[in-house]
C-alpha positions in Angstrom: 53.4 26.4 14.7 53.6 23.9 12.1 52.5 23.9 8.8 51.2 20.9 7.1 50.3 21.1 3.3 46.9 19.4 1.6 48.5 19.4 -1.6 49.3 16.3 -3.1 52.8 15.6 -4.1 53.8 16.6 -8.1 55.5 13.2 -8.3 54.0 9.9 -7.7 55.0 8.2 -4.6 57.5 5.2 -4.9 55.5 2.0 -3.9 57.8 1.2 -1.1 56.8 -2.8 -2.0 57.2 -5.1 -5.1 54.5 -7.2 -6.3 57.4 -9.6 -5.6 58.3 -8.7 -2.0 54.4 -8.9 -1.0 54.3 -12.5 -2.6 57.1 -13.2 -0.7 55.8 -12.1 2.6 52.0 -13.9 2.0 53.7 -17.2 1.3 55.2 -16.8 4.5 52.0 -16.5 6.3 49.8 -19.0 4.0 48.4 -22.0 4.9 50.1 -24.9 5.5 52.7 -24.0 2.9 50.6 -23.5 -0.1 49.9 -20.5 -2.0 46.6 -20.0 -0.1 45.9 -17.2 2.4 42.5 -16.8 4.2 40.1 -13.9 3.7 40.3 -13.0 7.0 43.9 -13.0 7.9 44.3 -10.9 4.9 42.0 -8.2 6.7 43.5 -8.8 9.6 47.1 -7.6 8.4 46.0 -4.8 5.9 43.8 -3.3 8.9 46.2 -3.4 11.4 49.9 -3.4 9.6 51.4 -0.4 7.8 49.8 2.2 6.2 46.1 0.6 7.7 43.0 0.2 5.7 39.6 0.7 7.7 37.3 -2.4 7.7 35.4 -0.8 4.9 38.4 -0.1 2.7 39.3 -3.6 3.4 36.3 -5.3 2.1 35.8 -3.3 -0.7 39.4 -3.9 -1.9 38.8 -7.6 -1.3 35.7 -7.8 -2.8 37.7 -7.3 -5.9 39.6 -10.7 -6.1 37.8 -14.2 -6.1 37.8 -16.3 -2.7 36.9 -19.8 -2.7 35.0 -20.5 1.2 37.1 -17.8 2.4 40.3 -18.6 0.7 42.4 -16.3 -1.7 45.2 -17.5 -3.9 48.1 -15.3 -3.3 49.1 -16.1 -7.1 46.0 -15.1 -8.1 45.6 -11.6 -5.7 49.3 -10.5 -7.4 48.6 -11.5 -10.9 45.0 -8.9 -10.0 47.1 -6.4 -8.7 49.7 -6.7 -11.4 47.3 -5.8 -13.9 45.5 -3.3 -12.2 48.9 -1.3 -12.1 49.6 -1.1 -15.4 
């Protein structure tokens, strides 16, 4: 048998990812070595990478921070996630 609790943990989890780090990693993906990532290679790598957002999570998350035809600024996506951890 296993047991498998529903109770969430008394600590917060530890992000296991700096603001930094996930810069870092979008630069290496952007296009054409600016600081530009598309809209939908961003959903492409939160809905199939890691801990995986659905399509719907995706979108809603990313309907959050300003595109310009499809195009996000990965210095602008940090500085709106930067703020929205504080």
């Amino acid at each position: 048998m296993v047991y498998v609790s529903t109770q969430k943990p008394s600590t917060p989890i530890e992000q296991s990812m700096t603001l930094e780090e996930l810069r870092q990693g979008l630069l290496e993906i952007a296009i054409d070595q600016t600081e530009k990532i598309s809209r939908s290679e961003l959903i492409k790598i939160i809905t199939t990478v890691g801990d995986k957002l659905t399509l719907t999570e995706a979108n809603q998350v990313l309907s959050l921070i300003p595109t310009v035809n499809g195009i996000i600024e990965i210095s602008s996506l940090v500085s709106h996630l930067q703020s929205n951890s504080e």
